[in-house]
Backbone as XML, in Angstrom:
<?xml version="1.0"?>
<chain id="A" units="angstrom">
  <residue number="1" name="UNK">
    <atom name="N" x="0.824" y="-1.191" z="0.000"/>
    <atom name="CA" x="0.000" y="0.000" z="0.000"/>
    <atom name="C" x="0.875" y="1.265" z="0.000"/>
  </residue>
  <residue number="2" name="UNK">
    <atom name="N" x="2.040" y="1.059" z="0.718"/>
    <atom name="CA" x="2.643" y="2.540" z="0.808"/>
    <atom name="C" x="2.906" y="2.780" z="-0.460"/>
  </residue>
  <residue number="3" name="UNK">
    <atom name="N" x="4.056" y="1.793" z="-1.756"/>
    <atom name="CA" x="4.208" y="2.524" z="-2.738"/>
    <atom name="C" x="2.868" y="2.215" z="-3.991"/>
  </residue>
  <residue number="4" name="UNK">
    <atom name="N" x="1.756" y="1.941" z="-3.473"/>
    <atom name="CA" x="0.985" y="3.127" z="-3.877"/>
    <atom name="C" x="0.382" y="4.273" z="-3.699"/>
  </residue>
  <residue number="5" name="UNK">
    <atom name="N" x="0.854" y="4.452" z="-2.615"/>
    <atom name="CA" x="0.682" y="5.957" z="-1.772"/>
    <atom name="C" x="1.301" y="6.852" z="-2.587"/>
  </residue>
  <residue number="6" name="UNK">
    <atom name="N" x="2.464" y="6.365" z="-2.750"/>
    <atom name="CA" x="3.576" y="6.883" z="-2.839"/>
    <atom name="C" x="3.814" y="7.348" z="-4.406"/>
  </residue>
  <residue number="7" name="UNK">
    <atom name="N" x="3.152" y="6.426" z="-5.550"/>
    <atom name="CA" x="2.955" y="7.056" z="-6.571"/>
    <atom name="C" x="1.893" y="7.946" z="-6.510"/>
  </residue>
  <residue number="8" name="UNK">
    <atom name="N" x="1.007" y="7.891" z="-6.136"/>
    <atom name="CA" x="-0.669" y="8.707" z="-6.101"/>
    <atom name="C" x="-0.134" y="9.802" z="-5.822"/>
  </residue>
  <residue number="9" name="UNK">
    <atom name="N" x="0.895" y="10.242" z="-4.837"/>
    <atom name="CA" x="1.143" y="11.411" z="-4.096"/>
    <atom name="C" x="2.463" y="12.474" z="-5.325"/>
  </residue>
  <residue number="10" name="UNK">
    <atom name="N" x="3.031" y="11.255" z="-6.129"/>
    <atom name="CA" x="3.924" y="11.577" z="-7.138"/>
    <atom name="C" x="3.142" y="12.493" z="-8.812"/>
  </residue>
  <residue number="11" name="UNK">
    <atom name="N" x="2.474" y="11.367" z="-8.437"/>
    <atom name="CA" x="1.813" y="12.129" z="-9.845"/>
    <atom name="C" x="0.601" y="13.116" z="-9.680"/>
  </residue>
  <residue number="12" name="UNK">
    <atom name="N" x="0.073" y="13.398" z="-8.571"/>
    <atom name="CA" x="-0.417" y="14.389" z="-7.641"/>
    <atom name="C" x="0.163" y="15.508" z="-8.000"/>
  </residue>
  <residue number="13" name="UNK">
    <atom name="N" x="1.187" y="15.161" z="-7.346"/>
    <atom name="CA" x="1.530" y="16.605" z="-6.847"/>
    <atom name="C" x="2.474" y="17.432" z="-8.314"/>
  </residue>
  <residue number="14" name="UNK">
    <atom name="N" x="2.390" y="16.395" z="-9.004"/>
    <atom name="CA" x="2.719" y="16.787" z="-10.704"/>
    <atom name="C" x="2.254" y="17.414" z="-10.872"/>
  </residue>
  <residue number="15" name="UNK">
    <atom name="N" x="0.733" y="17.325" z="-10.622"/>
    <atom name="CA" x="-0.531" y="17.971" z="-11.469"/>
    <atom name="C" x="-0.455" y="18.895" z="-10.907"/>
  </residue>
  <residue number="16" name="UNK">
    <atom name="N" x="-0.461" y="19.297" z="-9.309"/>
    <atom name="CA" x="-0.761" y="20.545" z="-8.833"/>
    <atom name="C" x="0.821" y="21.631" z="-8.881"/>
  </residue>
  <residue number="17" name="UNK">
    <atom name="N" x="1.650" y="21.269" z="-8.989"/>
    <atom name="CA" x="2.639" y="21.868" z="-9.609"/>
    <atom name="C" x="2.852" y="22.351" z="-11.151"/>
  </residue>
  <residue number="18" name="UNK">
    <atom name="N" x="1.741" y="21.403" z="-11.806"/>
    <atom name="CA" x="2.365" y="22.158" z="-13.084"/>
    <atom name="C" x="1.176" y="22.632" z="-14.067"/>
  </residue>
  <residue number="19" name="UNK">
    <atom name="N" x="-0.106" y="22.828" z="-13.368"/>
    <atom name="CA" x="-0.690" y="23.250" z="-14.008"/>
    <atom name="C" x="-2.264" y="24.040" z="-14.186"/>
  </residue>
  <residue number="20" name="UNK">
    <atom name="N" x="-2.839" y="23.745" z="-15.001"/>
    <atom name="CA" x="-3.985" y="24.222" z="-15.361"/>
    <atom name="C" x="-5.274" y="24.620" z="-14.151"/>
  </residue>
  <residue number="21" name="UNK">
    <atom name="N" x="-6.001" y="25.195" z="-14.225"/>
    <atom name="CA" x="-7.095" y="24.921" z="-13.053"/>
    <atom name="C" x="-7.770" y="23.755" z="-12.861"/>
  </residue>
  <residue number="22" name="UNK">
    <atom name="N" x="-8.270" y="23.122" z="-14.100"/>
    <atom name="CA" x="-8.776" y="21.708" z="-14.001"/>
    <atom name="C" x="-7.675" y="20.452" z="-13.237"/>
  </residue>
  <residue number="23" name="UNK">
    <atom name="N" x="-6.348" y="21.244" z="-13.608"/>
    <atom name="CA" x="-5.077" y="20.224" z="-12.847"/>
    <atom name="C" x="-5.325" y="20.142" z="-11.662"/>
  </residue>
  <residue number="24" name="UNK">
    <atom name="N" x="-5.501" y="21.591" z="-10.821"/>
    <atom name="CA" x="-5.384" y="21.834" z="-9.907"/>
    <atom name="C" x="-6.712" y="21.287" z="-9.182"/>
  </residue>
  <residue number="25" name="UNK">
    <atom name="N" x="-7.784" y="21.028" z="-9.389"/>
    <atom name="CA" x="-9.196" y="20.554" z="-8.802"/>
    <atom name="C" x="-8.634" y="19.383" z="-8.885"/>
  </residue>
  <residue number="26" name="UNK">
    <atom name="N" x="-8.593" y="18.258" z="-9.931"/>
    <atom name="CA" x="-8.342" y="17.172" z="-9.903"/>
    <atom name="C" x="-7.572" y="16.715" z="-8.954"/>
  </residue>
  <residue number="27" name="UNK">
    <atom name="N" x="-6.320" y="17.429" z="-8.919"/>
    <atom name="CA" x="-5.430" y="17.328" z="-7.975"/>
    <atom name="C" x="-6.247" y="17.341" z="-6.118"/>
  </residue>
  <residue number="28" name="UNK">
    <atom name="N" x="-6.672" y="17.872" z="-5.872"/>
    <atom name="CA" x="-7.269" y="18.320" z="-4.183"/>
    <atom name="C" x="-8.257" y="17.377" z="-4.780"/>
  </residue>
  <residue number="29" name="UNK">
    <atom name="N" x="-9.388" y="16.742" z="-5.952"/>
    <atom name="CA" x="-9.821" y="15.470" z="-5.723"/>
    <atom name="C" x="-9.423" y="14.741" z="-5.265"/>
  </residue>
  <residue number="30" name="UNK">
    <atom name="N" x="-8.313" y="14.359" z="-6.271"/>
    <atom name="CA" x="-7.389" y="12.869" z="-5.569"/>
    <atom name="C" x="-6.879" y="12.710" z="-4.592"/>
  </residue>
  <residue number="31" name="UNK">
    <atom name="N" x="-6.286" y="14.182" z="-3.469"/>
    <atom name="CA" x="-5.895" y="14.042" z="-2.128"/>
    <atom name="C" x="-6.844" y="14.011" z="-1.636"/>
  </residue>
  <residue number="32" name="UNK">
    <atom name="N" x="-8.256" y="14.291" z="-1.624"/>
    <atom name="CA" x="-9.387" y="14.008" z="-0.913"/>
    <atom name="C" x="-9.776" y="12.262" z="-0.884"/>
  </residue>
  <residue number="33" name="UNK">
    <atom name="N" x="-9.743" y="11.408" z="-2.021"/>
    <atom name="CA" x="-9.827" y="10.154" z="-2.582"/>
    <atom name="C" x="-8.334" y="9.508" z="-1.584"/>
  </residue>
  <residue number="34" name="UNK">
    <atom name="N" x="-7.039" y="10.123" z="-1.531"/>
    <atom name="CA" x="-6.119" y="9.380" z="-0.716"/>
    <atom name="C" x="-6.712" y="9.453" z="0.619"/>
  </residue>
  <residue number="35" name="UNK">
    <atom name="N" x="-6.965" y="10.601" z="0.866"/>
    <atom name="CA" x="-7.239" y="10.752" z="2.715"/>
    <atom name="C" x="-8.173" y="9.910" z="2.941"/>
  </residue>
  <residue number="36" name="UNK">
    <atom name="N" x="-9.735" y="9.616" z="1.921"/>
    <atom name="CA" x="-10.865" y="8.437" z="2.348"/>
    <atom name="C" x="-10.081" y="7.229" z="2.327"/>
  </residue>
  <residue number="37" name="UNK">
    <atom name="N" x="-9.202" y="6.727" z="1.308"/>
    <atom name="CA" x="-8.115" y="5.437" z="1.891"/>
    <atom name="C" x="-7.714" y="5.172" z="2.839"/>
  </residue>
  <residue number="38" name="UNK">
    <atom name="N" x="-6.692" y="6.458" z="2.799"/>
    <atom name="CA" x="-5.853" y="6.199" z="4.206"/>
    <atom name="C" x="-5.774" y="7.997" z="5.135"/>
  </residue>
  <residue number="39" name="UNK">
    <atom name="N" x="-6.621" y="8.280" z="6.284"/>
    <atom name="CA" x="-6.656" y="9.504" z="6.881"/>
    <atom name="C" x="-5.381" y="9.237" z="7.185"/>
  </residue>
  <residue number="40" name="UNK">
    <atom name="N" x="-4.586" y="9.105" z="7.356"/>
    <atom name="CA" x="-3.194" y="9.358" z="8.802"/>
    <atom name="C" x="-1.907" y="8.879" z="7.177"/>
  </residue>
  <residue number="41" name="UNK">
    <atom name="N" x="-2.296" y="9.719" z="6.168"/>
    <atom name="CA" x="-1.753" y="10.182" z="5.235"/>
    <atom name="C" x="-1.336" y="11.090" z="5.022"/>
  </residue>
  <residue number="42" name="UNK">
    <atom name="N" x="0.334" y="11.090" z="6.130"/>
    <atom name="CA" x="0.563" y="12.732" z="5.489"/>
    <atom name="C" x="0.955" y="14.233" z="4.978"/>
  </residue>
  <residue number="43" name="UNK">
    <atom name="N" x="1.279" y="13.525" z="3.102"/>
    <atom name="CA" x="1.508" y="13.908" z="2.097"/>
    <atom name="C" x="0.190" y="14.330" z="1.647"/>
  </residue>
  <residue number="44" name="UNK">
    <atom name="N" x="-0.486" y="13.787" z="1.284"/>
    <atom name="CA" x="-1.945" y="14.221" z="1.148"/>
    <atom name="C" x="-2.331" y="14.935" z="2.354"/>
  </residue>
  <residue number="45" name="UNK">
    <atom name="N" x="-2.139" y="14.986" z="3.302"/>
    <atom name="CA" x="-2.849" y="16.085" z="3.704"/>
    <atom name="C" x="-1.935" y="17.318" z="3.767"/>
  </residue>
  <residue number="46" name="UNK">
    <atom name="N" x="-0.788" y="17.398" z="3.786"/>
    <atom name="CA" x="0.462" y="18.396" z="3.726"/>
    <atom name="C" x="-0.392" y="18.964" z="1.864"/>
  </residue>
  <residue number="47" name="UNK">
    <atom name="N" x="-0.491" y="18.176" z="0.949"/>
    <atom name="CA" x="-0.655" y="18.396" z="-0.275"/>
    <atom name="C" x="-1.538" y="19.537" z="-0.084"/>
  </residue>
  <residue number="48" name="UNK">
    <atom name="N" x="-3.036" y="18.863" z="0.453"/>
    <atom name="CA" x="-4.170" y="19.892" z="0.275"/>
    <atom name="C" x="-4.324" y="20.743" z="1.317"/>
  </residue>
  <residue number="49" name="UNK">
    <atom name="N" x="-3.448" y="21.002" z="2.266"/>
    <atom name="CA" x="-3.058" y="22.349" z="2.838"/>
    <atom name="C" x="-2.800" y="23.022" z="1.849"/>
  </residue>
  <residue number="50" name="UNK">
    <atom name="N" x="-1.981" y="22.513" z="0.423"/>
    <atom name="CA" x="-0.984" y="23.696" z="-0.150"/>
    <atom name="C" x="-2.317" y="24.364" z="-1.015"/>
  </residue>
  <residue number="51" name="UNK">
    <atom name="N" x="-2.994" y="23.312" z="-1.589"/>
    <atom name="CA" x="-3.807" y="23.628" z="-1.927"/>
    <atom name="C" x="-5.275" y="24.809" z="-1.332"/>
  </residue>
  <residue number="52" name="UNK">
    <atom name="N" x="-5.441" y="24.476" z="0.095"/>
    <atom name="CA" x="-6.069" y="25.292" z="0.569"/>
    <atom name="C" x="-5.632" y="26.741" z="0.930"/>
  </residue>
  <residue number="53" name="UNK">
    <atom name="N" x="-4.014" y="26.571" z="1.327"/>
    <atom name="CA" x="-3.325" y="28.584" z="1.393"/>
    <atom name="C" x="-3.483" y="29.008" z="0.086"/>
  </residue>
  <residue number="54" name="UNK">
    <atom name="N" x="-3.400" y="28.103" z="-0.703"/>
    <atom name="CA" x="-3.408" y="29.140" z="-2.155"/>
    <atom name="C" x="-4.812" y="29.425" z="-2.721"/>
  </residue>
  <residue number="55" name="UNK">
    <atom name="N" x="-5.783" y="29.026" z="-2.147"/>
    <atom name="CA" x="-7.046" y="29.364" z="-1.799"/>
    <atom name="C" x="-7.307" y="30.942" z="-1.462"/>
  </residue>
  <residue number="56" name="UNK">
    <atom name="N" x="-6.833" y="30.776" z="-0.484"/>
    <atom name="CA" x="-6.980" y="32.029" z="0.454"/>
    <atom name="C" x="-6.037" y="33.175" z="0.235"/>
  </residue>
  <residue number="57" name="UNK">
    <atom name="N" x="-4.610" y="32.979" z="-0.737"/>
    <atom name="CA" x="-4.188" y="33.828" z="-1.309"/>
    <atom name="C" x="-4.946" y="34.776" z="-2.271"/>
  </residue>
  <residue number="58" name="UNK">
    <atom name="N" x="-5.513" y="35.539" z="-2.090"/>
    <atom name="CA" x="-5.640" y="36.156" z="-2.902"/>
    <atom name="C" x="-5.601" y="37.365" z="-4.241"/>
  </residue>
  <residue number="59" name="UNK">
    <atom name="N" x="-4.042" y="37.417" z="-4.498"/>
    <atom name="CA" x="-3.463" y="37.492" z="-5.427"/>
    <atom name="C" x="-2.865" y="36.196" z="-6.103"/>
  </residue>
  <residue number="60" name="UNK">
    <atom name="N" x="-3.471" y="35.115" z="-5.750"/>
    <atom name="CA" x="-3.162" y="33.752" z="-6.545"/>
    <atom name="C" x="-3.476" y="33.812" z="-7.673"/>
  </residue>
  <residue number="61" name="UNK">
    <atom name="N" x="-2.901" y="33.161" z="-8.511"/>
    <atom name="CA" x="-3.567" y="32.598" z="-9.876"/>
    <atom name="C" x="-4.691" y="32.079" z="-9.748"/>
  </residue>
  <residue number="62" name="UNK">
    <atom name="N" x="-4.399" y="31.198" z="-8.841"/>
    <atom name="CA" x="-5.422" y="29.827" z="-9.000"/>
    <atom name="C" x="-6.441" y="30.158" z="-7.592"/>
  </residue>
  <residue number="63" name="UNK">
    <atom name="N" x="-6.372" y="31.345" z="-7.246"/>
    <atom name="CA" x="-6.988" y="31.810" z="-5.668"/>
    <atom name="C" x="-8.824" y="31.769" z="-6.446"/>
  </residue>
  <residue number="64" name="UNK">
    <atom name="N" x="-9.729" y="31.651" z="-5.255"/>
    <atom name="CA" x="-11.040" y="31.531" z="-5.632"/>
    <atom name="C" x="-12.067" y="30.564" z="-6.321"/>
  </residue>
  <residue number="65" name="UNK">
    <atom name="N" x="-10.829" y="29.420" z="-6.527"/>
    <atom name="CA" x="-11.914" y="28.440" z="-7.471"/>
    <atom name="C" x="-12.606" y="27.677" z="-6.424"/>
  </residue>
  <residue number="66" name="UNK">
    <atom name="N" x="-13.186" y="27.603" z="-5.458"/>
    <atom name="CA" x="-14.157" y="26.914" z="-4.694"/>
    <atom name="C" x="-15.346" y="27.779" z="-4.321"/>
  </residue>
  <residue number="67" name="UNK">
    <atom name="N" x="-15.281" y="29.627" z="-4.398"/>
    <atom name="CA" x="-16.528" y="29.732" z="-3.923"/>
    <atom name="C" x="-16.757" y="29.998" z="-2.331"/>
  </residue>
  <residue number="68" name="UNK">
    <atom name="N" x="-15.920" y="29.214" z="-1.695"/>
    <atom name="CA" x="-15.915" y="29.110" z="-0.233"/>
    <atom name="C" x="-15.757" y="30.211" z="0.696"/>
  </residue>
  <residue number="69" name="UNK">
    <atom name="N" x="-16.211" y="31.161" z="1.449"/>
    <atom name="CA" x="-15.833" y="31.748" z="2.546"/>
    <atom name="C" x="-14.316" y="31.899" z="2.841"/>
  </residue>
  <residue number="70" name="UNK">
    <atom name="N" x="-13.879" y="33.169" z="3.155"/>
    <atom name="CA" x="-12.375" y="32.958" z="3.529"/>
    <atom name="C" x="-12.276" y="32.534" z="4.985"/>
  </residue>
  <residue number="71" name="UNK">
    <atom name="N" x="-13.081" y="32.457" z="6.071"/>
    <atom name="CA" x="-13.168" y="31.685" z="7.248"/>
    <atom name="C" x="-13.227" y="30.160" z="6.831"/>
  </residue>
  <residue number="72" name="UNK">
    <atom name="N" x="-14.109" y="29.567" z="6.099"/>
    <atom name="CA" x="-14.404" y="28.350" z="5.846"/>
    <atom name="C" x="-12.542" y="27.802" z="5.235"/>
  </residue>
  <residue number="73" name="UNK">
    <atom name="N" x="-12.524" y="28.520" z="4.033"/>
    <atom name="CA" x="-10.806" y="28.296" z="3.639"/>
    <atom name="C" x="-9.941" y="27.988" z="4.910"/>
  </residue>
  <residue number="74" name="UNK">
    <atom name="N" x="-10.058" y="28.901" z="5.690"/>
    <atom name="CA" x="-8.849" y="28.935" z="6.590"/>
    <atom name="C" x="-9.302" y="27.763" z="7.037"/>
  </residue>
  <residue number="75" name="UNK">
    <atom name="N" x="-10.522" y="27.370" z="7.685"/>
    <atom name="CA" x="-10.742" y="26.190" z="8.817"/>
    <atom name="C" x="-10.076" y="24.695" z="7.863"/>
  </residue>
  <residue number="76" name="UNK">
    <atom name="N" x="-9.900" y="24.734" z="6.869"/>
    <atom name="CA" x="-9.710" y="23.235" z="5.765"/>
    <atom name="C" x="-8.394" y="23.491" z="5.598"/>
  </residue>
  <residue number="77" name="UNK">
    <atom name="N" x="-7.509" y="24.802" z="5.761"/>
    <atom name="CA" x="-6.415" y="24.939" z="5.878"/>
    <atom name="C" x="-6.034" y="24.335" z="6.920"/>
  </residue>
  <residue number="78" name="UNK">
    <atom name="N" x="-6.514" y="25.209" z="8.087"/>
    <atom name="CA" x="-5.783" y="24.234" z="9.316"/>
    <atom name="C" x="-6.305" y="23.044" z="9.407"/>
  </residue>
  <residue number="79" name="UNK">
    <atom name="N" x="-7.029" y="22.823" z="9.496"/>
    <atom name="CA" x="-7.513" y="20.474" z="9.295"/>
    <atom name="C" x="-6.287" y="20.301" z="8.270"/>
  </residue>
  <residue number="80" name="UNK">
    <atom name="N" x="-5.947" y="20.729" z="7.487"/>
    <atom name="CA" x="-5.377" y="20.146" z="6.530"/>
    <atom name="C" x="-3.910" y="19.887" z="6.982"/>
  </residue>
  <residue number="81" name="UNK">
    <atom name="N" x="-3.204" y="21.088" z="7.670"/>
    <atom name="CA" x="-1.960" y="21.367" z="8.035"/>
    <atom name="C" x="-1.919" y="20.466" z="9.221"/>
  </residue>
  <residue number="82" name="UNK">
    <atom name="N" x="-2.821" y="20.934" z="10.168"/>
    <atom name="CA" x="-2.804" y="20.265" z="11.510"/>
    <atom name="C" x="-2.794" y="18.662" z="11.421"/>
  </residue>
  <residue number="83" name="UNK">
    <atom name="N" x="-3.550" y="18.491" z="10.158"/>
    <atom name="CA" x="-3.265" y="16.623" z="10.476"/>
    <atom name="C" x="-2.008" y="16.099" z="9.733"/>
  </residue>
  <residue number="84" name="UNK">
    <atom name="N" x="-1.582" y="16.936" z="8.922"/>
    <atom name="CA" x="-0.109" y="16.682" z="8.085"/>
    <atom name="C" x="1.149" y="16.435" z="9.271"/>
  </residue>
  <residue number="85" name="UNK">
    <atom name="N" x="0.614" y="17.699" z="10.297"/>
    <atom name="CA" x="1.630" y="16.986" z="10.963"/>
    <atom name="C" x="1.646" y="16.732" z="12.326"/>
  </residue>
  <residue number="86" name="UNK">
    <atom name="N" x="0.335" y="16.098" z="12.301"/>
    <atom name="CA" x="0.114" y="15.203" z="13.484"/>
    <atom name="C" x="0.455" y="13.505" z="13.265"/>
  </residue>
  <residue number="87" name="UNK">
    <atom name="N" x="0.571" y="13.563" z="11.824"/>
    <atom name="CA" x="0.265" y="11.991" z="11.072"/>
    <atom name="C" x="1.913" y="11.966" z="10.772"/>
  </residue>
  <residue number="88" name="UNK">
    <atom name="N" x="2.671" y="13.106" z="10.628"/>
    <atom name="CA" x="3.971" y="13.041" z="10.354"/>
    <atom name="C" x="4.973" y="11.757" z="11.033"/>
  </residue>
</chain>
């Protein structure tokens, strides 16, 4: 199971490094799809932290594609961070 963690988290974090907005959703899909596998995952959750500050950046590129509250952002930020490295 780990090295398929371990690719999922590889070609992941491809996507959210190199691209498009649709990259970037897909991407925080699939760390959402790792964390229902395995919660105490955490690369996926370190991942969609990154994903959630750049949320809340707002001079981001990619800032605003959820819609969400900037309170709500922050709270999925910290779940996100806080279990990255509690699971560390």
């Amino acid at each position: 199971m780990l090295h398929e963690q371990e690719r999922l988290h590889g070609d992941i974090a491809a996507s959210l490094d190199a691209g498009s907005v649709q990259d970037t959703l897909d991407a925080r899909d699939a760390y959402l799809r790792a964390i229902e596998i395995d919660p105490t995952f955490p690369k996926a959750w370190w991942r969609l932290s990154i994903f959630w500050i750049t949320q809340l950046d707002a001079a981001g590129v990619y800032s605003d594609l959820t819609g969400m509250s900037r309170a709500e952002l922050r709270r999925k930020y910290d779940e996100a961070i806080g279990n990255a490295i509690r699971y560390s």
